[in-house]
C-alpha positions as a Python dict, from the first residue, in 0.01 Angstrom:
ca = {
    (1, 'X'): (0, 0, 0),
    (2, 'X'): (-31, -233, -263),
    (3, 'X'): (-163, -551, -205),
    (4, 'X'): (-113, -911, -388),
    (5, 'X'): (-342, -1181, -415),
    (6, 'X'): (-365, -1502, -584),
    (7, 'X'): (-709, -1657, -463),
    (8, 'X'): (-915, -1840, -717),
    (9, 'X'): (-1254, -1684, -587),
    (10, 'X'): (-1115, -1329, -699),
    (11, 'X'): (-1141, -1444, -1059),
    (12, 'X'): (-1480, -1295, -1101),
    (13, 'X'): (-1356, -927, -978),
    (14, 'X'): (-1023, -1007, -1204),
    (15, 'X'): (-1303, -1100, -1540),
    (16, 'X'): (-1485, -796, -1476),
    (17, 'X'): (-1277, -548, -1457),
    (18, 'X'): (-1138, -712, -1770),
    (19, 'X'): (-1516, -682, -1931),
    (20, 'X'): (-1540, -317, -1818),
    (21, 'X'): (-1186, -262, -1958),
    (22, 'X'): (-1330, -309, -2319),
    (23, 'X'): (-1589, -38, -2248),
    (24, 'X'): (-1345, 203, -2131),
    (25, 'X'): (-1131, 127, -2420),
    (26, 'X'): (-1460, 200, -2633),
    (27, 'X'): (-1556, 511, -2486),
    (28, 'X'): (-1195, 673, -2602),
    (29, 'X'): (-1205, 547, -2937),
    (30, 'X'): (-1569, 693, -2981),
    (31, 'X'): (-1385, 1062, -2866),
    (32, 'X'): (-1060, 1007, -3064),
    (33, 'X'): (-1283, 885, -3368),
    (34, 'X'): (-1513, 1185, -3324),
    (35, 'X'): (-1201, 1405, -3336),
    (36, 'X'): (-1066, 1296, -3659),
    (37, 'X'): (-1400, 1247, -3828),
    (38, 'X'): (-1489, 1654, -3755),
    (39, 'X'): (-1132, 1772, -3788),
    (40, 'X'): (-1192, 1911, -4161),
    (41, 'X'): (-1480, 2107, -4011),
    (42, 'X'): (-1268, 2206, -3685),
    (43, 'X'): (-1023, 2355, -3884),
    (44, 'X'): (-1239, 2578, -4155),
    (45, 'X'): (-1494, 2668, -3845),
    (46, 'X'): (-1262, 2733, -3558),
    (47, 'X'): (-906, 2728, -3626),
    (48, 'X'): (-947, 3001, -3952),
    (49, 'X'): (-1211, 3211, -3817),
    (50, 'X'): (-1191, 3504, -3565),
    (51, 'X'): (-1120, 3409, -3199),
    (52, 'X'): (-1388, 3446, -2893),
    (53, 'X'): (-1478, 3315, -2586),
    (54, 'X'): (-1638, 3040, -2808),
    (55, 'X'): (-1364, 2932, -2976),
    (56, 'X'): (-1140, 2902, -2649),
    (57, 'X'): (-1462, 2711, -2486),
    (58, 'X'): (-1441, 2440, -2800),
    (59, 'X'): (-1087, 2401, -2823),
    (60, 'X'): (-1059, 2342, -2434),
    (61, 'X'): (-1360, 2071, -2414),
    (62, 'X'): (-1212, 1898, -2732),
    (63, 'X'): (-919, 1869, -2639),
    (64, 'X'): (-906, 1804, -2294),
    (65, 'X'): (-1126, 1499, -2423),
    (66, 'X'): (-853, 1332, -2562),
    (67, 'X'): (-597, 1327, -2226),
    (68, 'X'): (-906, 1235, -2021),
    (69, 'X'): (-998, 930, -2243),
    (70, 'X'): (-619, 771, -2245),
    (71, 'X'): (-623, 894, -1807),
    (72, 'X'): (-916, 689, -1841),
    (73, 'X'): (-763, 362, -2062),
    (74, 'X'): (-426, 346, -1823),
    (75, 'X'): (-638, 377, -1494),
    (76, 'X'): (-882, 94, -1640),
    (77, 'X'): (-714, -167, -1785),
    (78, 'X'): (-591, -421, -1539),
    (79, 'X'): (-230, -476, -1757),
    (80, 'X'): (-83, -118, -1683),
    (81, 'X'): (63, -114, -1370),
    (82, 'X'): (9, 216, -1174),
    (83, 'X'): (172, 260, -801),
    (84, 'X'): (-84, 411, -528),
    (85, 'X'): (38, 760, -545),
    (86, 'X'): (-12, 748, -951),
    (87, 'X'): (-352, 604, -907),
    (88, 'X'): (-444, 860, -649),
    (89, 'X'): (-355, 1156, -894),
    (90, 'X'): (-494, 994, -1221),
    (91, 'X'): (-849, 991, -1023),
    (92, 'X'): (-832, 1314, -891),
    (93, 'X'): (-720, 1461, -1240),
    (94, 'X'): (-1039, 1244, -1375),
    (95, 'X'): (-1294, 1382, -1147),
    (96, 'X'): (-1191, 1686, -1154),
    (97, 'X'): (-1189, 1704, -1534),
    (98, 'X'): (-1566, 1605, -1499),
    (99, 'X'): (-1636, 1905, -1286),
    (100, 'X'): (-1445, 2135, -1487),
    (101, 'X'): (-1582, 2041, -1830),
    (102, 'X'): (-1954, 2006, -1705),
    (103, 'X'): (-1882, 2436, -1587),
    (104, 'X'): (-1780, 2468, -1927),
    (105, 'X'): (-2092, 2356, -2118),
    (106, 'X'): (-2274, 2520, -1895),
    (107, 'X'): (-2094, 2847, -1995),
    (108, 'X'): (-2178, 2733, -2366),
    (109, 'X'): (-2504, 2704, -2292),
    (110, 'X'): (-2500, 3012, -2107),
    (111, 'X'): (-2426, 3200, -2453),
    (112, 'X'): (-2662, 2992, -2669),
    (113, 'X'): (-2920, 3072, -2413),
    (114, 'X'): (-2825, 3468, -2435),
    (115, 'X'): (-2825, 3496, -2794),
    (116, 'X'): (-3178, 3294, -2803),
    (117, 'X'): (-3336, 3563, -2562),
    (118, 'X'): (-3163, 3853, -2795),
    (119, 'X'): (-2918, 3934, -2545),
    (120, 'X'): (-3137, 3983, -2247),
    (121, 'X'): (-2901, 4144, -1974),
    (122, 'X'): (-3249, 4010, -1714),
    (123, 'X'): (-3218, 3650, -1859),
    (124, 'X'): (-2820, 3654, -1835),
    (125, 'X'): (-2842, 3768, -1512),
    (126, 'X'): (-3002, 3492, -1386),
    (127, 'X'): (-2826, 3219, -1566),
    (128, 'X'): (-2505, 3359, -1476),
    (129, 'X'): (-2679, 3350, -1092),
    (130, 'X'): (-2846, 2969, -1166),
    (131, 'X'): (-2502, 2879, -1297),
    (132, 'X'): (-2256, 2983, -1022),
    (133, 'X'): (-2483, 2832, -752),
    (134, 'X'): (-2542, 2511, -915),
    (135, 'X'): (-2144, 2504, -1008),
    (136, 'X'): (-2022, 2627, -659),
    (137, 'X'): (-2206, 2376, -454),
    (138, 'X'): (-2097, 2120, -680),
    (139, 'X'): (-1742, 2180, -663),
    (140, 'X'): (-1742, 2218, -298),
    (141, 'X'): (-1918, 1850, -294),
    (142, 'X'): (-1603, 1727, -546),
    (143, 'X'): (-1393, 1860, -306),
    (144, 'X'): (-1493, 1675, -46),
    (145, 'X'): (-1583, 1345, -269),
    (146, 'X'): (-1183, 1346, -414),
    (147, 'X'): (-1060, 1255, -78),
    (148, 'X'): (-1139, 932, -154),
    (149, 'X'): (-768, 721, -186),
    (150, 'X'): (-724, 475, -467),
    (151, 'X'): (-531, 204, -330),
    (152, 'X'): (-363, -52, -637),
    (153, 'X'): (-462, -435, -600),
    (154, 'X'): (-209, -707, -787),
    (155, 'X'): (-429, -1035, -859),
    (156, 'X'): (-338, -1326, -1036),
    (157, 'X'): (-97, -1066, -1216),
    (158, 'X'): (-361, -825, -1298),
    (159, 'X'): (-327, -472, -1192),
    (160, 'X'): (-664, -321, -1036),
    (161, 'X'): (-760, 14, -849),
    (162, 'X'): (-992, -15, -539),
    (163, 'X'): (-1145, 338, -448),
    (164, 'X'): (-1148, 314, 4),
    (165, 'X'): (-1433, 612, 54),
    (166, 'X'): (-1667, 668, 385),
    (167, 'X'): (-2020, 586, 348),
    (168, 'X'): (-2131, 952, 235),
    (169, 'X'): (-1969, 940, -121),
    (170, 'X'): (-2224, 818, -312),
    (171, 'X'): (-2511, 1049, -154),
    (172, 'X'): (-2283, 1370, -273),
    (173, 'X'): (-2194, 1220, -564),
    (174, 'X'): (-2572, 1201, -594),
    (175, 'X'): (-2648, 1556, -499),
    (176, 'X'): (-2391, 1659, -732),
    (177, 'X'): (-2597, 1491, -1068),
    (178, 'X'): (-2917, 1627, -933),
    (179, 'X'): (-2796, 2017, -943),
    (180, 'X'): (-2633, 1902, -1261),
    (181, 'X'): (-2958, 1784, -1388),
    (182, 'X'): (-3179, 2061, -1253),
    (183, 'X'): (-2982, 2281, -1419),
    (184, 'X'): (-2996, 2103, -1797),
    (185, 'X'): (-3371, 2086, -1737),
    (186, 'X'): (-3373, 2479, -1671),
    (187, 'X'): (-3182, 2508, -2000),
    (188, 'X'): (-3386, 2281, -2185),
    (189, 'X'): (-3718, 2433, -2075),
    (190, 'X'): (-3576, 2803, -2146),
    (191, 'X'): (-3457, 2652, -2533),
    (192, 'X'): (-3832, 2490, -2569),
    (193, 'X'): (-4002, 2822, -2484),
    (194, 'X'): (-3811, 3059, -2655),
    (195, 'X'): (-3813, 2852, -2950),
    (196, 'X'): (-4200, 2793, -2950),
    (197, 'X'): (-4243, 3108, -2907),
    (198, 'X'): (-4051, 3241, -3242),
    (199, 'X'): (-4227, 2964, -3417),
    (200, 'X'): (-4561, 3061, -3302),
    (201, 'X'): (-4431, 3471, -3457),
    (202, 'X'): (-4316, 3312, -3782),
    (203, 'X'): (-4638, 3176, -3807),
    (204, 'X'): (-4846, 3452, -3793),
    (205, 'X'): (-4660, 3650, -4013),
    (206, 'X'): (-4661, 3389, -4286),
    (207, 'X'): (-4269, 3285, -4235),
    (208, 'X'): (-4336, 2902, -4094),
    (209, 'X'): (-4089, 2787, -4357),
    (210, 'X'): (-3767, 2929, -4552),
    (211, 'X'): (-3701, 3180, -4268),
    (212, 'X'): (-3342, 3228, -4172),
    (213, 'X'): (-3448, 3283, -3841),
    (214, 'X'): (-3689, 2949, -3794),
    (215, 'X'): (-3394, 2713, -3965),
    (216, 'X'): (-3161, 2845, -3744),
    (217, 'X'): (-3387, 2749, -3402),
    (218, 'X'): (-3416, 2489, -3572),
    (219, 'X'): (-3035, 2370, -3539),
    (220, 'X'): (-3057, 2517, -3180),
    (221, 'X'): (-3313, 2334, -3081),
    (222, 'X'): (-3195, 1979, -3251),
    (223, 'X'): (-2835, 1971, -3094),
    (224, 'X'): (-2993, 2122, -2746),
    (225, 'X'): (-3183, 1770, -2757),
    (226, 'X'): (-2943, 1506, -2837),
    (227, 'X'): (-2714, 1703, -2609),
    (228, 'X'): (-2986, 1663, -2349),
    (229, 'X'): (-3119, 1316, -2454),
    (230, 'X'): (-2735, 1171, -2374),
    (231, 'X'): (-2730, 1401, -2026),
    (232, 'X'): (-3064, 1206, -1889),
    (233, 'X'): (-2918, 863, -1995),
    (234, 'X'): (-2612, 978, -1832),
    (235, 'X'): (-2752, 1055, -1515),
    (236, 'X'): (-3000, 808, -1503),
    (237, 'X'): (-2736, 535, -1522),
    (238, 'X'): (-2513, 756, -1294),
    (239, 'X'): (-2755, 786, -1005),
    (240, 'X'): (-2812, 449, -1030),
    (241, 'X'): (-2511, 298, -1002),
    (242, 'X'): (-2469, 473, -684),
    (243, 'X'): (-2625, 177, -538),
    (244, 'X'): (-2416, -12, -311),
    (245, 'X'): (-2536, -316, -422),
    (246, 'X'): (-2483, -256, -826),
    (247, 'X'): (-2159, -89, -750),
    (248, 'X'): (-1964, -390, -636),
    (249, 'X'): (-2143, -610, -834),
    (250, 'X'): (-1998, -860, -1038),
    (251, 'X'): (-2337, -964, -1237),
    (252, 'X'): (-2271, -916, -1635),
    (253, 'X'): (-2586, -679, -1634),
    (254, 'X'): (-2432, -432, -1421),
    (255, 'X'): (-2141, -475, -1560),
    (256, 'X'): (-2298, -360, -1897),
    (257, 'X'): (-2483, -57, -1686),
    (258, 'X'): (-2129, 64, -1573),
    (259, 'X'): (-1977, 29, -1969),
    (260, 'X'): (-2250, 153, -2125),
    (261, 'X'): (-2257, 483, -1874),
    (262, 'X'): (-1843, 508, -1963),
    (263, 'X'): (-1945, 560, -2316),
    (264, 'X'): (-2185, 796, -2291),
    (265, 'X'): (-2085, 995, -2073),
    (266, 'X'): (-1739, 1010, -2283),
    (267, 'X'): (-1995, 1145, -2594),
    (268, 'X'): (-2209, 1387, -2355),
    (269, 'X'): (-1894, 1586, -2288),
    (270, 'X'): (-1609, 1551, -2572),
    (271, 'X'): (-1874, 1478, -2883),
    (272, 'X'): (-2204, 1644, -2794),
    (273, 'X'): (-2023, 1906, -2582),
    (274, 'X'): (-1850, 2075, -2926),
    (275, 'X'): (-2088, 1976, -3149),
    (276, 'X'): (-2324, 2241, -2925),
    (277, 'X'): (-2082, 2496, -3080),
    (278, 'X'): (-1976, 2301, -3411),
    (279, 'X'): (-2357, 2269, -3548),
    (280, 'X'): (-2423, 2650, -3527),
    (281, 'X'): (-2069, 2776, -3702),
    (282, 'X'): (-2157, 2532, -3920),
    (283, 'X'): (-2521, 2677, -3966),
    (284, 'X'): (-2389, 3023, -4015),
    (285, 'X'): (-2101, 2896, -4279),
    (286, 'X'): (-2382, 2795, -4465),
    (287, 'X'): (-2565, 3111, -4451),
    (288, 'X'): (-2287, 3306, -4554),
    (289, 'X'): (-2178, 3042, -4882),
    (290, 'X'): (-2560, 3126, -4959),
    (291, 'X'): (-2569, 3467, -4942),
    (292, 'X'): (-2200, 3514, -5158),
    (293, 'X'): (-2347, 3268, -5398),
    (294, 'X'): (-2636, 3504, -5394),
    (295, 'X'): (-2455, 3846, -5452),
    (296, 'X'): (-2212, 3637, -5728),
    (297, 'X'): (-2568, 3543, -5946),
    (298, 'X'): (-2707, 3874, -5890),
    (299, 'X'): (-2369, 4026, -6048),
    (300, 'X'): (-2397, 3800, -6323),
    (301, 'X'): (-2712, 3869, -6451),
    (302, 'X'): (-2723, 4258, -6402),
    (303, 'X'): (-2404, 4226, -6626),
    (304, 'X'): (-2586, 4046, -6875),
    (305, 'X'): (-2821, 4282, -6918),
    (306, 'X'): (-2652, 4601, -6925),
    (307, 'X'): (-2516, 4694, -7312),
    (308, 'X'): (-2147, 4782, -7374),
    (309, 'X'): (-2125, 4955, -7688),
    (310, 'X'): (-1811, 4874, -7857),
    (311, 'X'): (-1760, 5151, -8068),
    (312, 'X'): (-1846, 5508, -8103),
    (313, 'X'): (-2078, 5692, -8357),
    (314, 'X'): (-1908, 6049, -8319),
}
């Protein structure tokens, strides 16, 4: 049921939710921007080349990005009006997005992981096992965390969404970011050492640098970290904002805390997310332009030096 207030000492809920408005409003232009700023790319990497798992994975994270930011925008800003029942499904379709997209990086990393280790059946074995623990437990937990009702709040004119959960939401919410994080610190340890140990190969057989193999654990390696750099600020801020006491603050700092975490959390999944896949197509584009220009050079100059003779002496 909606309710409707017009106390003056609900202004400070009324001018924060306005603050954290901008963030929100931020986060989706950072995704939307994102979008348009790699669509060239999108198009000659994805859209024109042969279709795989990979491809569906990157379309599906991408896109869903953009639906979830302007869910996000309507459900935030206090001038859209939104009835109970609309409120209720917008949040559900939001968390559940969350779940569903963090599966689907994991499944990403799942096959950057398995090409790394040469396509070890052992070592995709037990990521697939890792991966459908960690993901099954936490979608049970969402389960149970979406219960939560959104009831709509009207004051001074402003529309607002209060979330009415038991006391037990925020400790599975926080069990759900700590199997979320122990399994991005699995994948990041498993990247390291694979990668060290290739580098430590090259090494001794005199390929440190220039080897197609080296620059291309390279780009592994460097998208695996900012990927995982933005997860740990995401669930450091996540886990703790859980806090009672920072959660229905009204103190500018938190306020900040909670915008800030919008935002990234927006780049960890739509940007970072398909730039996982993006950086390596890329990688391999490049390979191939190389190795055409390559053949193309090679044609030229063994044409140069073979003679034609242009008439005959018989």
């Amino acid at each position: 049921m909606t309710a409707v207030s017009n106390d003056p000492s609900l202004w400070p809920i009324i001018s924060s939710n306005i603050f954290l408005s901008y963030w929100t409003v931020a986060a989706g232009v950072v995704v939307i921007y994102d979008w348009v700023l790699t669509l060239g790319q999108e198009i000659e990497l994805i859209w024109m080349q042969r279709w795989s798992l990979i491809t569906v994975l990157y379309l599906v994270i991408r896109y869903i990005g953009i639906p979830y930011s302007v869910g996000n925008v309507l459900e935030g800003v206090p001038s859209v009006p939104l009835t109970d029942a609309v409120s209720n499904i917008m949040n559900d379709a939001l968390n559940g997005t969350n779940v569903v997209v963090a599966a689907l990086l994991g499944v990403v990393m799942i096959a950057r992981l398995h090409a790394m280790y040469q396509k070890s059946r052992i070592m995709l074995i037990f990521l697939v096992i890792i991966f459908l623990a960690v993901n099954i437990a936490c979608g049970v937990i969402a389960a149970i965390v979406l219960k939560e009702t959104v009831a709509e709040l009207i004051l001074s004119g402003m529309y607002m969404c209060t979330f009415k959960n038991d006391g037990d939401t925020q400790r599975l919410s926080s069990i759900v970011w700590m199997l979320n994080t122990v399994w991005e610190v699995l994948a990041l340890c498993l990247s390291v050492w694979i990668a060290v140990k290739h580098f430590r190969d090259l090494r001794q057989l005199g390929l440190s640098s220039g080897s197609t193999i080296g620059d291309c654990f390279g780009v592994l390696i460097k998208s695996h970290a900012l990927y995982f750099a933005s997860f740990v600020c995401v669930s450091c801020l996540q886990l703790g904002l859980l806090s009672p006491e920072l959660l229905n603050s009204t103190y500018m700092g938190t306020e900040i805390l909670i915008g800030t975490l919008q935002i990234f959390l927006a780049v960890q999944m739509f940007v970072l997310g398909p730039h996982l896949i993006l950086s390596v197509r890329e990688f391999h584009a490049k390979l191939v332009a190389d190795s055409d220009a390559e053949t193309s050079m090679t044609s030229i100059v063994f044409q140069e030096r073979v003679h034609v003779p242009t008439s005959s002496t018989v």
